[in-house]
CHARMM internal coordinates of N, CA and C (Angstrom, degrees):
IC EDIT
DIST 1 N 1 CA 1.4433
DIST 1 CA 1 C 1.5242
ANGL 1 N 1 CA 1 C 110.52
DIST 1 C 2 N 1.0900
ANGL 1 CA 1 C 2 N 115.68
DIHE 1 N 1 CA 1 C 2 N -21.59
DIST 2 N 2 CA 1.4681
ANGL 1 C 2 N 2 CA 115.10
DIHE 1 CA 1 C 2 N 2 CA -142.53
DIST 2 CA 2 C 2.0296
ANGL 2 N 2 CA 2 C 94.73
DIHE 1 C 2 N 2 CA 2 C -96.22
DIST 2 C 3 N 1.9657
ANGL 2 CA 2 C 3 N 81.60
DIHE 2 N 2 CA 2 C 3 N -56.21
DIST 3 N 3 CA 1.5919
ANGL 2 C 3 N 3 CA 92.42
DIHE 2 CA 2 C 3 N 3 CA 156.52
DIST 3 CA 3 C 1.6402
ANGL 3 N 3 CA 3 C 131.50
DIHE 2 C 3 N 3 CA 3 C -31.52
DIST 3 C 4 N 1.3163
ANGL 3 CA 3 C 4 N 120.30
DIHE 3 N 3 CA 3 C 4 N -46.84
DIST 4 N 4 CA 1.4621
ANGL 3 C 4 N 4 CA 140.95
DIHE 3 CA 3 C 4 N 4 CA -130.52
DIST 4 CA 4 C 2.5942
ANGL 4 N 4 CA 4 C 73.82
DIHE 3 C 4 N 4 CA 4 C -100.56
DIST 4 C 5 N 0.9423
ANGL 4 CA 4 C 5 N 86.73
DIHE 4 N 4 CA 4 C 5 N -43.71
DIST 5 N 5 CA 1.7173
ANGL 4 C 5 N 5 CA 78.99
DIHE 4 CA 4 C 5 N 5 CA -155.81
DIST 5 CA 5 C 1.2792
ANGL 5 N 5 CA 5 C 109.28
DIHE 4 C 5 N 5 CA 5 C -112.50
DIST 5 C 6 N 1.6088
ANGL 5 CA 5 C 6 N 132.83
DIHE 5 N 5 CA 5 C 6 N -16.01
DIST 6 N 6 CA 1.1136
ANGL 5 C 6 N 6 CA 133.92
DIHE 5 CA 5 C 6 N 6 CA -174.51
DIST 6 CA 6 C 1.5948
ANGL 6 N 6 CA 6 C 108.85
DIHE 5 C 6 N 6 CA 6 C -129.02
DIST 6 C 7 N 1.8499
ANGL 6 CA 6 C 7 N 108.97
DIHE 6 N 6 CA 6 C 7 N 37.73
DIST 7 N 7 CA 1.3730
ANGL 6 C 7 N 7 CA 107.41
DIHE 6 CA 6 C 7 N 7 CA 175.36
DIST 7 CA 7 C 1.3893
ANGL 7 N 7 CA 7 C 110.91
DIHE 6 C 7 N 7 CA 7 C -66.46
DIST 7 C 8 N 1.3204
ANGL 7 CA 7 C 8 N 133.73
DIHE 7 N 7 CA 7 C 8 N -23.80
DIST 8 N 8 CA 1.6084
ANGL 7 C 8 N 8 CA 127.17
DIHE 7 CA 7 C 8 N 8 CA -160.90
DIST 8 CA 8 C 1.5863
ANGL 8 N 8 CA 8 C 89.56
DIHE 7 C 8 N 8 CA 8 C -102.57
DIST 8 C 9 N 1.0746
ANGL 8 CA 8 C 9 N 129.10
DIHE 8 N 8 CA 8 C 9 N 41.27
DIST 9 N 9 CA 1.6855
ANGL 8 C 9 N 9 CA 132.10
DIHE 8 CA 8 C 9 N 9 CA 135.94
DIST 9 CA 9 C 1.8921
ANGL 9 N 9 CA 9 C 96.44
DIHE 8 C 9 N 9 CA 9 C -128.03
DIST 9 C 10 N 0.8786
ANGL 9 CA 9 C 10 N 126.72
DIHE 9 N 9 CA 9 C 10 N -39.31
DIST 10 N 10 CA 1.7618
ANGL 9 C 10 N 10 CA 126.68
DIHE 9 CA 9 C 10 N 10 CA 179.14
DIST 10 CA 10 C 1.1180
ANGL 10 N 10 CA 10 C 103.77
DIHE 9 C 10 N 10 CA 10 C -63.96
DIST 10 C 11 N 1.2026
ANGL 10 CA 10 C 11 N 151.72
DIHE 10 N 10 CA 10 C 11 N -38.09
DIST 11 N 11 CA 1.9296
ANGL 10 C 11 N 11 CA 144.88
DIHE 10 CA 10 C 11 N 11 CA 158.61
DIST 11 CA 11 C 1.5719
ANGL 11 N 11 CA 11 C 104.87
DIHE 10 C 11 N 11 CA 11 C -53.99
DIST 11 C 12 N 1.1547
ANGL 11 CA 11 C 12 N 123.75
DIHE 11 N 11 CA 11 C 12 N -48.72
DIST 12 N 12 CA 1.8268
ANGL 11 C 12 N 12 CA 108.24
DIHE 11 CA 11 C 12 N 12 CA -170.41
DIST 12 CA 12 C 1.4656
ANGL 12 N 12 CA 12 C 100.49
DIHE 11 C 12 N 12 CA 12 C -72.57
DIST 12 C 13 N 1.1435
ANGL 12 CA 12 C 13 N 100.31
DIHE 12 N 12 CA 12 C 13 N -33.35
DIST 13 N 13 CA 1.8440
ANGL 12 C 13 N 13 CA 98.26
DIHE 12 CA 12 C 13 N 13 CA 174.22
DIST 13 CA 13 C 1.2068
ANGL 13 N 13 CA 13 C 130.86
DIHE 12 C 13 N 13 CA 13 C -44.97
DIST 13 C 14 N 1.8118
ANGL 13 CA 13 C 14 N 103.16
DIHE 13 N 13 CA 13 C 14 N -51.87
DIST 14 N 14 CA 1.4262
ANGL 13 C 14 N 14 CA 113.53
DIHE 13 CA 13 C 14 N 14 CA 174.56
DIST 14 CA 14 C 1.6003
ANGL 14 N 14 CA 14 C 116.45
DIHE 13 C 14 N 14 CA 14 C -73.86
DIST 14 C 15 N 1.2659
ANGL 14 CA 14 C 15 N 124.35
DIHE 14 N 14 CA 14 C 15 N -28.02
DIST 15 N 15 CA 1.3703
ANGL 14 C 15 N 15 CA 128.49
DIHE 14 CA 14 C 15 N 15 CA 148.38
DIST 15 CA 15 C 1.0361
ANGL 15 N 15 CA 15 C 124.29
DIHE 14 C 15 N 15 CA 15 C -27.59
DIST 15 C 16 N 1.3728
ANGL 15 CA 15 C 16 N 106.41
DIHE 15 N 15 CA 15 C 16 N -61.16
DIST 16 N 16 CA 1.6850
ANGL 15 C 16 N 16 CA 114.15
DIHE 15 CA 15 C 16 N 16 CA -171.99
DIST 16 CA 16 C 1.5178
ANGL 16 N 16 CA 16 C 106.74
DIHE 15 C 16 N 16 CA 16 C -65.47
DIST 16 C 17 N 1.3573
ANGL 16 CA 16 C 17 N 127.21
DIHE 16 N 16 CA 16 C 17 N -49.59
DIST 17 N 17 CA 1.1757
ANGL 16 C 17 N 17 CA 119.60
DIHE 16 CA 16 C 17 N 17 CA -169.69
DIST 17 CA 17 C 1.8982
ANGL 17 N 17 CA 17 C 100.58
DIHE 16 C 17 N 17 CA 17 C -84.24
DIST 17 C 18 N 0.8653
ANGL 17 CA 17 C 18 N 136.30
DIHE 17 N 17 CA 17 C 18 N -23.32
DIST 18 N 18 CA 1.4820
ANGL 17 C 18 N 18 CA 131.34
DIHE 17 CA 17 C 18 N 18 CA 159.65
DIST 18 CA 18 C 1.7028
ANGL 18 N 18 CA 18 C 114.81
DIHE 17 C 18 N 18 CA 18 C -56.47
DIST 18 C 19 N 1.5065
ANGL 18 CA 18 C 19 N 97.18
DIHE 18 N 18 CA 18 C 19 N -14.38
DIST 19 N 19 CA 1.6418
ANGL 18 C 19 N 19 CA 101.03
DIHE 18 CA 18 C 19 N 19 CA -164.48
DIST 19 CA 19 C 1.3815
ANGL 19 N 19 CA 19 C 129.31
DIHE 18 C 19 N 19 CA 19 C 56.31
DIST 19 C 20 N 1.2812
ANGL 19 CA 19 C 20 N 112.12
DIHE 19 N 19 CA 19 C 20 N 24.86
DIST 20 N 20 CA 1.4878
ANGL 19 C 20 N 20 CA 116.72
DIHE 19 CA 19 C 20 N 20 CA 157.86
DIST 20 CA 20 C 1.8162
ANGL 20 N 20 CA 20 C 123.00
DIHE 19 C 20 N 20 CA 20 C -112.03
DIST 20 C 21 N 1.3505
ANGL 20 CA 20 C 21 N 109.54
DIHE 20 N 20 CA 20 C 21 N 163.49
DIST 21 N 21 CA 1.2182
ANGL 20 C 21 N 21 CA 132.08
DIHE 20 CA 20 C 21 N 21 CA -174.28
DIST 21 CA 21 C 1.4957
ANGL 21 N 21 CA 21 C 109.78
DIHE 20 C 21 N 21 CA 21 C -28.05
DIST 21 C 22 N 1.3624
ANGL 21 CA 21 C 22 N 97.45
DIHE 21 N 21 CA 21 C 22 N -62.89
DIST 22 N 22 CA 1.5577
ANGL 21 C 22 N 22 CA 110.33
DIHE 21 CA 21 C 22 N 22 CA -177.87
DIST 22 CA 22 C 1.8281
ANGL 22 N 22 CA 22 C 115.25
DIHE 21 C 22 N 22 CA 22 C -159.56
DIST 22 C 23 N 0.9917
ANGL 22 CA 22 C 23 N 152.24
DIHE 22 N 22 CA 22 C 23 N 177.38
DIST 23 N 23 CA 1.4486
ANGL 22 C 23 N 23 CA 158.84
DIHE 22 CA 22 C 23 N 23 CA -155.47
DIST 23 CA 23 C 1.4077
ANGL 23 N 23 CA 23 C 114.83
DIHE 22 C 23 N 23 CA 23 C -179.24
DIST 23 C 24 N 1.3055
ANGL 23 CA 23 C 24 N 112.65
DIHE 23 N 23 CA 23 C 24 N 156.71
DIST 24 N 24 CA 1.4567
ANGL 23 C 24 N 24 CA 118.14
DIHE 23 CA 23 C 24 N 24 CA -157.79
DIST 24 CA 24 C 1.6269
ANGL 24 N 24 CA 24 C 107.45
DIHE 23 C 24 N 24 CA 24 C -178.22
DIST 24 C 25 N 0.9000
ANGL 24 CA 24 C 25 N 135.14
DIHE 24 N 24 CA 24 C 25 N 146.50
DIST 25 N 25 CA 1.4239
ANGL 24 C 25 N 25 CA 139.88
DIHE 24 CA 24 C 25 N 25 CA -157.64
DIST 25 CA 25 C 1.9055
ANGL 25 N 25 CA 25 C 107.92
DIHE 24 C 25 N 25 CA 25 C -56.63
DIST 25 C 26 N 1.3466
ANGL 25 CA 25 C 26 N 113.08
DIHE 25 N 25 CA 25 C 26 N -1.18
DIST 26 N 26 CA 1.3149
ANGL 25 C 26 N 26 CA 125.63
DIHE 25 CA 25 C 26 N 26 CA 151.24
DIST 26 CA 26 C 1.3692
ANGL 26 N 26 CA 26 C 129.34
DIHE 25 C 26 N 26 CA 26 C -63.03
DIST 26 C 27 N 1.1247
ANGL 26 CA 26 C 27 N 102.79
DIHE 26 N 26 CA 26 C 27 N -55.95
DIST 27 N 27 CA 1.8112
ANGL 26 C 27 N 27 CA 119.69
DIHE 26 CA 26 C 27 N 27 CA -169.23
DIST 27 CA 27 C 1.5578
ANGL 27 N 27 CA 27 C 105.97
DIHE 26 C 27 N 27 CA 27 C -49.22
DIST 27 C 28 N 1.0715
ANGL 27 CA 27 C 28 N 96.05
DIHE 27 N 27 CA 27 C 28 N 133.39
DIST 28 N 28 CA 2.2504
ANGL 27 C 28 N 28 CA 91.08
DIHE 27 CA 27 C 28 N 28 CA 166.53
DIST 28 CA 28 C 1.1604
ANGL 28 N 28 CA 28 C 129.92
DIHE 27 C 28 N 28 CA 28 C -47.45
DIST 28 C 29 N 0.8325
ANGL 28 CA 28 C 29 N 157.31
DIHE 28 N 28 CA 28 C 29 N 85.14
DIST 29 N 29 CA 1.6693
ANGL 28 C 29 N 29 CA 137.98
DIHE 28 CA 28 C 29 N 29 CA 166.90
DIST 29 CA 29 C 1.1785
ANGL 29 N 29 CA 29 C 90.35
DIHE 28 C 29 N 29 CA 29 C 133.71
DIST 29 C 30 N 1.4370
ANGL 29 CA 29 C 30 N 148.65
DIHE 29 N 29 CA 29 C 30 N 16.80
DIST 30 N 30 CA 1.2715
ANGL 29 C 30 N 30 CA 133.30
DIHE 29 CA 29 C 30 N 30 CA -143.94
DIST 30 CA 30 C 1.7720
ANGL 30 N 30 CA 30 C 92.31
DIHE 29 C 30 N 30 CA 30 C -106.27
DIST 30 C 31 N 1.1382
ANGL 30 CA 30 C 31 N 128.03
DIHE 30 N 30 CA 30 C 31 N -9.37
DIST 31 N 31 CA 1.7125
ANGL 30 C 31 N 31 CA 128.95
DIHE 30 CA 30 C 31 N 31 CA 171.88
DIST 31 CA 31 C 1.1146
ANGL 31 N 31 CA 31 C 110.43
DIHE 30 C 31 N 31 CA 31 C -76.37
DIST 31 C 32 N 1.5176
ANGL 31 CA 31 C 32 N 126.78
DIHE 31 N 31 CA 31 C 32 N -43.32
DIST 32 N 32 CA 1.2076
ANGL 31 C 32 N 32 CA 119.05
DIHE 31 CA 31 C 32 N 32 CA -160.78
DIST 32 CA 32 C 1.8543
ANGL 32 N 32 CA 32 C 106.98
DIHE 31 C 32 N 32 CA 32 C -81.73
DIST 32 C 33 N 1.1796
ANGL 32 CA 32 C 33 N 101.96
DIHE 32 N 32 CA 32 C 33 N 1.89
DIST 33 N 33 CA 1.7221
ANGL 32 C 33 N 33 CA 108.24
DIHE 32 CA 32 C 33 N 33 CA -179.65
DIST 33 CA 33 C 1.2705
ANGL 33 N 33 CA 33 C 106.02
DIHE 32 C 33 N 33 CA 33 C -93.14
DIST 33 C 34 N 1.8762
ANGL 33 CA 33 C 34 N 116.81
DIHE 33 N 33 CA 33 C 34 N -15.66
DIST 34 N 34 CA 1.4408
ANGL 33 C 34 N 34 CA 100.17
DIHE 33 CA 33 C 34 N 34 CA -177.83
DIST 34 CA 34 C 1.3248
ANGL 34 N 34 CA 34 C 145.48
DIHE 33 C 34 N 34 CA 34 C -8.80
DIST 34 C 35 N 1.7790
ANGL 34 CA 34 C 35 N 99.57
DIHE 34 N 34 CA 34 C 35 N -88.82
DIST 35 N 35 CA 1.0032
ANGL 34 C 35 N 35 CA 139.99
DIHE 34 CA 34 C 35 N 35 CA -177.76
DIST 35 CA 35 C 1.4402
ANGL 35 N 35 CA 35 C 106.98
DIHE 34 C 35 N 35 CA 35 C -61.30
DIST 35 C 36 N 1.1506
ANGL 35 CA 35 C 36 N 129.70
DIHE 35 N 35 CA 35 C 36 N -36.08
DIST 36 N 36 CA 1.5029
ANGL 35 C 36 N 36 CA 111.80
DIHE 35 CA 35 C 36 N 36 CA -174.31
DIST 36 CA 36 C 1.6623
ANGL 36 N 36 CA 36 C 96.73
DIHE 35 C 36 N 36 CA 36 C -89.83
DIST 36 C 37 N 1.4011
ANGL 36 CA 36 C 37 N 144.83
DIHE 36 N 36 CA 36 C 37 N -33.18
DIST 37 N 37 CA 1.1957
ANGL 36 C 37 N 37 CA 145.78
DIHE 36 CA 36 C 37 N 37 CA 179.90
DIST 37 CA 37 C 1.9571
ANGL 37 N 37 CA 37 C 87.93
DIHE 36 C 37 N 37 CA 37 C -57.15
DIST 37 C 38 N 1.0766
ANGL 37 CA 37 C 38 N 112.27
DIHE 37 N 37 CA 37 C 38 N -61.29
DIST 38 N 38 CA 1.6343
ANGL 37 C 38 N 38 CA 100.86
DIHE 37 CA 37 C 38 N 38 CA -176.71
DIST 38 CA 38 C 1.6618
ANGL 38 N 38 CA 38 C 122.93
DIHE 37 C 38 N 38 CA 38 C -47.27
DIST 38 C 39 N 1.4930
ANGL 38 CA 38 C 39 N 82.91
DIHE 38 N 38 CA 38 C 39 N -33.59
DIST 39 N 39 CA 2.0563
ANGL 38 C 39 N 39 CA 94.47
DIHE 38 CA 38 C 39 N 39 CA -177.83
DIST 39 CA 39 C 1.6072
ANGL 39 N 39 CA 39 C 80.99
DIHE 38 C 39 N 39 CA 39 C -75.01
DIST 39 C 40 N 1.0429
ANGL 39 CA 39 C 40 N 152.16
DIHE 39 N 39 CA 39 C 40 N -43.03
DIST 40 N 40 CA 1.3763
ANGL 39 C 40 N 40 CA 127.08
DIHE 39 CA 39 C 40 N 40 CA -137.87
DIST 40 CA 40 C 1.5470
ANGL 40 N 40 CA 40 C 96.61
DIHE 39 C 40 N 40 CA 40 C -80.17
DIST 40 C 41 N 1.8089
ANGL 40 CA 40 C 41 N 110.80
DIHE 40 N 40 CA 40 C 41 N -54.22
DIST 41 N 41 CA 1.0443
ANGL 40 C 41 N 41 CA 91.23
DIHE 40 CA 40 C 41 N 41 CA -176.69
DIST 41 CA 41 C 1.5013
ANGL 41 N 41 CA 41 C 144.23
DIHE 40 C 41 N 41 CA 41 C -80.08
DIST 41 C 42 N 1.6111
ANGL 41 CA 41 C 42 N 104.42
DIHE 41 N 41 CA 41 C 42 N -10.67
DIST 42 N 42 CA 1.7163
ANGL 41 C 42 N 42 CA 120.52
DIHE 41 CA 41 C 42 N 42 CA 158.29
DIST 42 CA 42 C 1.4611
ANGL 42 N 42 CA 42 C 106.49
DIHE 41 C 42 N 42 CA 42 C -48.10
DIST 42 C 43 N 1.7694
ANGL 42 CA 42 C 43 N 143.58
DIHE 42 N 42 CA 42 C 43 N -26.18
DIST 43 N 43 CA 0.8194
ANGL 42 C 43 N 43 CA 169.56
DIHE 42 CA 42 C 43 N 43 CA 150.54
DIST 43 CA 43 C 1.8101
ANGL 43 N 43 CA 43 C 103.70
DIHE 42 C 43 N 43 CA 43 C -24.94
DIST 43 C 44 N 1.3269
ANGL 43 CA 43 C 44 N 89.95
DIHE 43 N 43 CA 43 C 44 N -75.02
DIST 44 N 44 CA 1.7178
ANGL 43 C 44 N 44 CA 99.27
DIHE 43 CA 43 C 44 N 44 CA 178.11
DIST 44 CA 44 C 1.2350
ANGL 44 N 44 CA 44 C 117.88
DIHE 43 C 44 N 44 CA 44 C -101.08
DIST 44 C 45 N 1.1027
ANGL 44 CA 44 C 45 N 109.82
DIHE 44 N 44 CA 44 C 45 N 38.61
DIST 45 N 45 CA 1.7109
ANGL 44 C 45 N 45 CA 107.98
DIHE 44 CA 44 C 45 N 45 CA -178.98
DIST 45 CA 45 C 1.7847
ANGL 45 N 45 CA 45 C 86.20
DIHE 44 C 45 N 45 CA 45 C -89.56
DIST 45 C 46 N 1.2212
ANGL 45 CA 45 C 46 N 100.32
DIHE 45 N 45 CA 45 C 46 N 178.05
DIST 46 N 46 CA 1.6658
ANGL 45 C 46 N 46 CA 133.35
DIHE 45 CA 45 C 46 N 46 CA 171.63
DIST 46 CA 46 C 1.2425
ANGL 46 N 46 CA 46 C 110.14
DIHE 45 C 46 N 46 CA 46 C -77.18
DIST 46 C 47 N 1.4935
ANGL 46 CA 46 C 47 N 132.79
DIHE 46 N 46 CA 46 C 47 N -175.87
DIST 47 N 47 CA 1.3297
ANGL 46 C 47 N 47 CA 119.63
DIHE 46 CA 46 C 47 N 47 CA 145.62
DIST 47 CA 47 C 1.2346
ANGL 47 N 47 CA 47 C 100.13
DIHE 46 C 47 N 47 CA 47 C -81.73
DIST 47 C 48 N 1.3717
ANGL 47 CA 47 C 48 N 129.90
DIHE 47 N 47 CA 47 C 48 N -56.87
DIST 48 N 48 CA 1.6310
ANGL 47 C 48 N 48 CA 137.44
DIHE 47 CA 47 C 48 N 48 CA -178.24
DIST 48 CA 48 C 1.6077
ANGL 48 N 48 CA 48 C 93.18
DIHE 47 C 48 N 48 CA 48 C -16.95
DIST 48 C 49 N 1.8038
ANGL 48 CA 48 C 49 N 115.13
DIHE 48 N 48 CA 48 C 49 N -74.39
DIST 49 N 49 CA 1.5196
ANGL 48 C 49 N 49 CA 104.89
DIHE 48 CA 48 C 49 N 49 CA -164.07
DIST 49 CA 49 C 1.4235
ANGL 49 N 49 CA 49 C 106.31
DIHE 48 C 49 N 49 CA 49 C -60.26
DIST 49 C 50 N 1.1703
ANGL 49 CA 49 C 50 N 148.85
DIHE 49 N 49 CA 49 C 50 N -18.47
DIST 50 N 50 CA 1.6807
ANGL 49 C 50 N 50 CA 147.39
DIHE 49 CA 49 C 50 N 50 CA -155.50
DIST 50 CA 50 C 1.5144
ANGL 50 N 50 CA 50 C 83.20
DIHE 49 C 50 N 50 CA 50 C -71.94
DIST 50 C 51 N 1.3160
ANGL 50 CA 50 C 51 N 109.31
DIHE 50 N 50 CA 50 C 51 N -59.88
DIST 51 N 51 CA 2.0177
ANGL 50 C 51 N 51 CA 130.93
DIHE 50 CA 50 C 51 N 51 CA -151.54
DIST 51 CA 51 C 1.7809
ANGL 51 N 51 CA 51 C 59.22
DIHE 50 C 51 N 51 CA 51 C -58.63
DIST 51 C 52 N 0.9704
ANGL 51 CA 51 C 52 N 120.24
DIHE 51 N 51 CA 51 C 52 N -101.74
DIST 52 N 52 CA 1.8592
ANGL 51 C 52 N 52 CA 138.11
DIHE 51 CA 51 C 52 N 52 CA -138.22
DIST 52 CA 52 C 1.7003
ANGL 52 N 52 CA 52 C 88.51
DIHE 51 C 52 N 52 CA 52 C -30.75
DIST 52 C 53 N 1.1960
ANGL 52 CA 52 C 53 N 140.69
DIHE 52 N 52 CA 52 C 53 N -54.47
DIST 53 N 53 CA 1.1516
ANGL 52 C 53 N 53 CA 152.16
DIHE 52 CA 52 C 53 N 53 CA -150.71
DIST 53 CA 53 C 1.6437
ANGL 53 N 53 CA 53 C 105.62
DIHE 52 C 53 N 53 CA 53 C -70.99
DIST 53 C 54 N 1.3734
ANGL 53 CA 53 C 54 N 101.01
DIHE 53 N 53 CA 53 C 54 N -76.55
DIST 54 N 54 CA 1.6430
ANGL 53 C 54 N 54 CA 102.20
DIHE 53 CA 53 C 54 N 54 CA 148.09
DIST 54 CA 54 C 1.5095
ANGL 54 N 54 CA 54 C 135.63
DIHE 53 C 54 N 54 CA 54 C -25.34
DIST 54 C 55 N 1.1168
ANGL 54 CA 54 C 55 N 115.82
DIHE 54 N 54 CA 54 C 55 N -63.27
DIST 55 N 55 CA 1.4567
ANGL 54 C 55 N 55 CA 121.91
DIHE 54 CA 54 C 55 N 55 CA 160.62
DIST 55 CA 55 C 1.9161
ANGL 55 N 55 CA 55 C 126.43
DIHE 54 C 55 N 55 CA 55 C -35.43
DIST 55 C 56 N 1.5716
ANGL 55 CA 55 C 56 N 82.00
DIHE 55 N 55 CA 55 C 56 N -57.32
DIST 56 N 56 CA 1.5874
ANGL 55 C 56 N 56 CA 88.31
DIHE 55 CA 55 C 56 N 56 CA 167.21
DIST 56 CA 56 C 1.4406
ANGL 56 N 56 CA 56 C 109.93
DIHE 55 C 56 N 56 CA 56 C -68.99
DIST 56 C 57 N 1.0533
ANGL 56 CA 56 C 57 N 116.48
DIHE 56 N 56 CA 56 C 57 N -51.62
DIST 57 N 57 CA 1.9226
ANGL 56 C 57 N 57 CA 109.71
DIHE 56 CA 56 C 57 N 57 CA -169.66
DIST 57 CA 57 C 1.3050
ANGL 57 N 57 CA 57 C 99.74
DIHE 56 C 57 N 57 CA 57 C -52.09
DIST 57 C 58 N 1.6117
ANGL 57 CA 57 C 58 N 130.64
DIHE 57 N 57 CA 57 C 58 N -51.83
DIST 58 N 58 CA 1.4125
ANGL 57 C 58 N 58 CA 123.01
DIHE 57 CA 57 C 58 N 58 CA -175.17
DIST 58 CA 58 C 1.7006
ANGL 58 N 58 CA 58 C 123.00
DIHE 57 C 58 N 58 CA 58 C -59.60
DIST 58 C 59 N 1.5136
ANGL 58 CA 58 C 59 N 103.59
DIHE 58 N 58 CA 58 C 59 N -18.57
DIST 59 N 59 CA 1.5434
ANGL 58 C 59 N 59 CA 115.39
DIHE 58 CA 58 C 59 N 59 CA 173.34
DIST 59 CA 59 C 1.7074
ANGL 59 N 59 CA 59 C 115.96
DIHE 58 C 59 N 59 CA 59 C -77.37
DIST 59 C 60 N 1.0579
ANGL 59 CA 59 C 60 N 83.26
DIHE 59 N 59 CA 59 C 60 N -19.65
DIST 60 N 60 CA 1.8611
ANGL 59 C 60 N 60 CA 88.42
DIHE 59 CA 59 C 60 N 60 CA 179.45
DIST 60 CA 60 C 1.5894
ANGL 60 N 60 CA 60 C 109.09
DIHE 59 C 60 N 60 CA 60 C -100.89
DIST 60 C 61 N 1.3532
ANGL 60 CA 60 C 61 N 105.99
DIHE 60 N 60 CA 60 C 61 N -30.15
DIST 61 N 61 CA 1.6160
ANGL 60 C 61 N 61 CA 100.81
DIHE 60 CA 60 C 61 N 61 CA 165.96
DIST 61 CA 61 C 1.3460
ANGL 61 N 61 CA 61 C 111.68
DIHE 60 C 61 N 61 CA 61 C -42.70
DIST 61 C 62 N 1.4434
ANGL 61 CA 61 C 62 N 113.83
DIHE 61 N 61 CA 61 C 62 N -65.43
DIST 62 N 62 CA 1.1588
ANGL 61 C 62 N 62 CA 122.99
DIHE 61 CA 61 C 62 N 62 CA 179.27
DIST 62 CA 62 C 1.5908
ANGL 62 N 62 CA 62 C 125.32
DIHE 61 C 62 N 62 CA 62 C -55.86
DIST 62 C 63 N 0.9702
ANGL 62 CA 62 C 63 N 105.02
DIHE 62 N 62 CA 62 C 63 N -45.16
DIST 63 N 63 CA 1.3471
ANGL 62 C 63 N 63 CA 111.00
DIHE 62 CA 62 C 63 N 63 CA -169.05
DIST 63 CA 63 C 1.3685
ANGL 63 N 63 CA 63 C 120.34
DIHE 62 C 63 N 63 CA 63 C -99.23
DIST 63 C 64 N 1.2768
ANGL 63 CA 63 C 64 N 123.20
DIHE 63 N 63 CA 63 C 64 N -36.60
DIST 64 N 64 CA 1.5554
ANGL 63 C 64 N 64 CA 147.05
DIHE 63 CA 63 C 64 N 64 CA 157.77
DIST 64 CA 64 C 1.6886
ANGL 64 N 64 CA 64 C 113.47
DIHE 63 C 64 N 64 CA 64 C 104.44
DIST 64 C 65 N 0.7267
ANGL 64 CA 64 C 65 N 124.78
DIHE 64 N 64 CA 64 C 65 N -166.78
DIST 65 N 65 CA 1.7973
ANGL 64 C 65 N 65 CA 118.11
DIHE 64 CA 64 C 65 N 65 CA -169.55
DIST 65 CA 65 C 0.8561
ANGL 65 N 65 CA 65 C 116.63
DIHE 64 C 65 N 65 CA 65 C -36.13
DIST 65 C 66 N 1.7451
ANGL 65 CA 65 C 66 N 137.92
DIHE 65 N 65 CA 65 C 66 N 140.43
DIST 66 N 66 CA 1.3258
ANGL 65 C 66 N 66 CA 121.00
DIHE 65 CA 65 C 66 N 66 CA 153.24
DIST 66 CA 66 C 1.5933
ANGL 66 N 66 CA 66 C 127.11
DIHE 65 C 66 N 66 CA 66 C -66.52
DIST 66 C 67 N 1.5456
ANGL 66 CA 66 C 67 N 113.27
DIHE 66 N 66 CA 66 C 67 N 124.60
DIST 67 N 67 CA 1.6824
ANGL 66 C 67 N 67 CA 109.25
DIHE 66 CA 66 C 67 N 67 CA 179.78
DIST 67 CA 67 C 1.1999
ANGL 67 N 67 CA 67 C 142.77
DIHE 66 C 67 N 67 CA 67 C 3.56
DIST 67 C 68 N 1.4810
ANGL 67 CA 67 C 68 N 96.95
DIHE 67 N 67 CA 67 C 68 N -55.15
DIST 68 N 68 CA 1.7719
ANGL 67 C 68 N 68 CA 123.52
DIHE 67 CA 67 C 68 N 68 CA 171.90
DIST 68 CA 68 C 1.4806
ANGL 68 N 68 CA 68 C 104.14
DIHE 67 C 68 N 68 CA 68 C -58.58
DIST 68 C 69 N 1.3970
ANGL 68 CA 68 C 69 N 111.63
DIHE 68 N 68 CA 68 C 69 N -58.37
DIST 69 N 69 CA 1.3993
ANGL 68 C 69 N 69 CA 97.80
DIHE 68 CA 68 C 69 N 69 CA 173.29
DIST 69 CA 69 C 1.5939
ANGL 69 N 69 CA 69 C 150.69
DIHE 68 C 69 N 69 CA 69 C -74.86
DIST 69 C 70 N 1.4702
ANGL 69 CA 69 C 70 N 88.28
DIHE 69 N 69 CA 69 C 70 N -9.28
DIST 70 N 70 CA 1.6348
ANGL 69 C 70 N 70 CA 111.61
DIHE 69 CA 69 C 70 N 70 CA 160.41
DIST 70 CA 70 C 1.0407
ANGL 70 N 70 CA 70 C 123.62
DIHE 69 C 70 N 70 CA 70 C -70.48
DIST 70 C 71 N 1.3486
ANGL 70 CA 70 C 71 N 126.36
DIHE 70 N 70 CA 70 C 71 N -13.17
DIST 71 N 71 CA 1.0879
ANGL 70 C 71 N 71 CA 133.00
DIHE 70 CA 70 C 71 N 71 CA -169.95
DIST 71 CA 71 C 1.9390
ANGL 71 N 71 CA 71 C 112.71
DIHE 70 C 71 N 71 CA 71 C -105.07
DIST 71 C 72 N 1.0644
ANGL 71 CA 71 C 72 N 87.94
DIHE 71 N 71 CA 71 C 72 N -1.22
DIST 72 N 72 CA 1.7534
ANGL 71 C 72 N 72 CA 93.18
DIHE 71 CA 71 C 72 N 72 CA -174.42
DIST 72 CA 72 C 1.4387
ANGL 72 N 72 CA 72 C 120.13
DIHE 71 C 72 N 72 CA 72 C -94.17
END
COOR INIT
IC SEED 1 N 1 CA 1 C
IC BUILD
């Protein structure tokens, strides 16, 4: 979920821990950082963003991808 809507904070993430500038579905190695760039930032979320985060995941349960992303 987290992947799917909050990639343009999940790329500087994987940057940071790759130690480069920035990353993007180009960069080498840049998959295997996924998941921990996602833990990092579920990490520093708020509760406010968790609730917001939640909310969305339960909207897509239901409903299933948003358009934009079906389309990619």
């Amino acid at each position: 979920m987290l992947w799917w809507t909050w990639q343009s904070d999940v790329f500087p993430e994987i940057a940071s821990i790759i130690e480069l500038k920035t990353a993007d579905t180009n960069t080498p190695g840049w998959f295997q950082h996924r998941q921990t760039a996602a833990k990092n930032l579920l990490d520093k979320m708020t509760e406010a963003e968790r609730v917001k985060l939640r909310e969305e995941a339960d909207k897509m349960a239901k409903n299933g991808l948003p358009e934009d992303i079906q389309q990619k």
